[in-house]
N, C-alpha and C positions, 0 to 999 in steps of 0.2 A: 531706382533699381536696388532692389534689397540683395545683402550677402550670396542667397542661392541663387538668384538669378545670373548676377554677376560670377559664379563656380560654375552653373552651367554654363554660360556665353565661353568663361573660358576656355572648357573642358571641348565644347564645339568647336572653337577655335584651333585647338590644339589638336582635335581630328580632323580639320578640313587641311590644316597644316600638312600634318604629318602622308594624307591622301593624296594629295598635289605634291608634295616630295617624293612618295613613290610612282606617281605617275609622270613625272618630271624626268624620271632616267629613262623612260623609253621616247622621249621626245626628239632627239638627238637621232637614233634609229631611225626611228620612223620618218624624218625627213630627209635621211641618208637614205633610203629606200625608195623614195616618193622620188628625190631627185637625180636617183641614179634608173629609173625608169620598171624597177622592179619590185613594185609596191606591194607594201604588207600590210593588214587592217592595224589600228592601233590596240583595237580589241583584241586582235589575234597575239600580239607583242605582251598586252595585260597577261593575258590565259596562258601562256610558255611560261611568266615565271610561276605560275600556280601548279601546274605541270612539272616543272622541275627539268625544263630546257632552258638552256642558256639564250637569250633571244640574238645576241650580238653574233653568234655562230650561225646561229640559222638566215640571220640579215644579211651578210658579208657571202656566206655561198650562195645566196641566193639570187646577189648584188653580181659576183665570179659569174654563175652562169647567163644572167641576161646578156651580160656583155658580151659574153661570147657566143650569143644568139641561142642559147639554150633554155625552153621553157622548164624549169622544176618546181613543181608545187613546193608551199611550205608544208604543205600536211606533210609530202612524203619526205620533205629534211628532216620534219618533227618525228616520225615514224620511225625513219633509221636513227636518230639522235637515242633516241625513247630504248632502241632495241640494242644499244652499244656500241652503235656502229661509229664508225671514221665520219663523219660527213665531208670535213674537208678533202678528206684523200680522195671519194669516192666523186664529189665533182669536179674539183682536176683532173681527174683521169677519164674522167667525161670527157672533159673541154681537151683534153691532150688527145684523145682520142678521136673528136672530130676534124678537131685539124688537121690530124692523119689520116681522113677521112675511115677509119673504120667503125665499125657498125657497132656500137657498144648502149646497150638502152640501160634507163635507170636501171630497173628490176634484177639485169644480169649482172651490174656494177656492184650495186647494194647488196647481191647477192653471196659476191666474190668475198666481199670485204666483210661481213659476216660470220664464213666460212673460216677467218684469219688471214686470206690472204693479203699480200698487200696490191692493191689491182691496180694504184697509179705506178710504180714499178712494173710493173706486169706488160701496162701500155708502152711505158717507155722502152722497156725491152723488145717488145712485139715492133717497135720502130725502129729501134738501135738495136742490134743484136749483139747479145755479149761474151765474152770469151771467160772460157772452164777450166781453168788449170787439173788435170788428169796426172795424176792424185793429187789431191790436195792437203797439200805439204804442214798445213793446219791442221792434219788428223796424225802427224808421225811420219808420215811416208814421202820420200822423195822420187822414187821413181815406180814403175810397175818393172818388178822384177820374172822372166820368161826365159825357159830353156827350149832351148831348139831339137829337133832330132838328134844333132850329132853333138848330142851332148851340152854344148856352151850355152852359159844363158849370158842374157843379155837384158838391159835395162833402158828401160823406156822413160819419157816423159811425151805429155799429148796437151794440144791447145783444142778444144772444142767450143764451137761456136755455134748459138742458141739462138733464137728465139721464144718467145710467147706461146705457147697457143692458147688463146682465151678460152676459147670454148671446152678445151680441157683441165684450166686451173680449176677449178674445183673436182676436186678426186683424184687427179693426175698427180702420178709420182713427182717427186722434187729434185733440187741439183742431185743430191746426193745419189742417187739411184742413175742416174747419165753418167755420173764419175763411176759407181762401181760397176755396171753392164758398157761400158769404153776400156772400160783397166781390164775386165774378165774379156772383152772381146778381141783386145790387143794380145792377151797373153794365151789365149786358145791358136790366135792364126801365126805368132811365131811358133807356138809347140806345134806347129801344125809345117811347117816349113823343115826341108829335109838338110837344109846347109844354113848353117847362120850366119853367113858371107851374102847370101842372097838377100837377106834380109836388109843387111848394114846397107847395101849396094842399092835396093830399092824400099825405102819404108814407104815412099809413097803407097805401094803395094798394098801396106800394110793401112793406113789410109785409108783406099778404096773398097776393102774388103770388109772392114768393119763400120763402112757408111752403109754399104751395102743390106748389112744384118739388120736393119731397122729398129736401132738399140731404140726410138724416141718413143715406142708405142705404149699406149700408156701412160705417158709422162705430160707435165702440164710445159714440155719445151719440145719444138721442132729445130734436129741437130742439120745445121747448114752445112757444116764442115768440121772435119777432123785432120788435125795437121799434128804430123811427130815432129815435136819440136826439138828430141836430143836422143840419141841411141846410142848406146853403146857397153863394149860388154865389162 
C-alpha cells in the first residue's frame, strides 16, 4: 500500500471515527427513551441537533409525560422548543394538571406559556389558591388609606385570596390590577359609610361589599375571598 493509499485509509478512518463519536451521544438517549417506554427514533435524536434542539430536553419531557400517562408527540416538544417556549414548565403543568384532574390540552398549555405566562404556576394556583396582600407593601404603601362621611379616615389593610382562571390567563389582567380595583373598592364603600364607628365595628361589612362588586372580571384570577386583615384610624 503506497503513501496515498495509506493518507486516505487514514483520513477515512478519521471520518468513520469522528461519525460514530457524534453518533455515540445520542446513544445513551435513545435507550433511556426505549426503556423508559416513551420511544424516540434514533434518526429523529440525529435531526434535533441539526435543527438546533437540544435532544436531552425533548427526551426527559417526553420520558415526564409518559409516566404520567400522557401522550406528547416530539414533533410538538420540538415545535414549542423551536418557538421559545418553556417545554419543561408547559409539561408539568400538564402533568399537574391532570392529577387535579383539570381539562388543560397541549395547544392551550403551549399556548399560555408563549404568551409569557407562566402556566405551571398558574396550575398550581388554580389548585392552591393564594393569598394577595392589599397593598402591596412592595410598591411603598402600607395600608389603603379612606375617609368616612364624618370626616375620619381610617386605614386599611386586606388579604385576598385567588385563584387561576386558566381560561382567562391569556389577556386577563394580572395581580396587580385585583390589588388596585380591592384598594379602590375598599376605599369607595368606607367613603361611602356615614359613621366610621360602623365601620371599625363591622369590616366584615366592608368584605362583603367589595366581593360583591365583581372586582375579578376581566382578570386572569377568580377572587374567593376578601378579608380585612387590620383597620384602623
Amino acid at each position: 500500500m503506497g503513501p496515498i493509499e495509506i493518507i486516505g485509509v487514514s483520513i477515512a478512518g478519521l471520518i468513520i471515527l469522528m461519525v460514530l463519536l457524534f453518533l455515540f451521544q445520542f446513544v445513551g438517549l435513545y435507550l433511556q427513551a426505549w426503556v423508559s417506554g416513551a420511544k424516540v427514533s434514533f434518526f429523529g435524536l440525529v435531526m434535533m441537533r441539526f435543527r438546533k434542539v437540544k435532544p436531552r430536553i425533548i427526551v426527559e419531557n417526553r420520558i415526564t409525560a409518559k409516566k404520567a400517562g400522557l401522550e406528547i408527540p416530539t414533533d410538538l416538544l420540538e415545535a414549542h422548543y423551536l418557538a421559545g417556549g418553556r417545554v419543561t414548565n408547559v409539561v408539568r403543568s400538564m402533568v399537574a394538571a391532570d392529577k387535579a384532574r383539570i381539562d388543560l390540552p397541549w395547544e392551550v398549555s403551549a399556548a399560555i406559556d408563549l404568551a409569557g405566562r407562566d402556566i405551571l404556576e398558574a396550575v398550581r394556583t388554580s389548585v392552591n389558591p393564594k393569598v394577595i396582600d392589599c397593598p402591596d407593601q412592595a410598591h411603598g404603601r402600607a395600608t389603603i388609606d379612606a375617609v368616612a362621611k364624618d370626616g375620619i379616615q381610617l386605614k386599611a389593610r386586606a388579604r385576598v385570596t385567588v385563584r387561576t382562571n386558566i381560561a382567562r390567563l391569556v389577556g386577563g389582567a394580572t395581580e396587580e390590577t385585583i390589588i388596585a380595583r380591592v384598594g379602590e373598592g375598599i376605599v369607595s364603600t368606607i367613603g361611602s359609610a356615614v359613621n366610621h364607628l360602623a365601620v371599625l365595628e363591622n369590616p366584615d361589612n366592608i368584605s362583603r361589599v367589595v366581593l360583591e362588586k365583581g372586582l375579578d372580571a376581566g382578570t386572569a384570577y377568580e377572587i374567593l375571598s376578601i378579608d380585612i386583615a387590620d383597620m384602623d384610624v
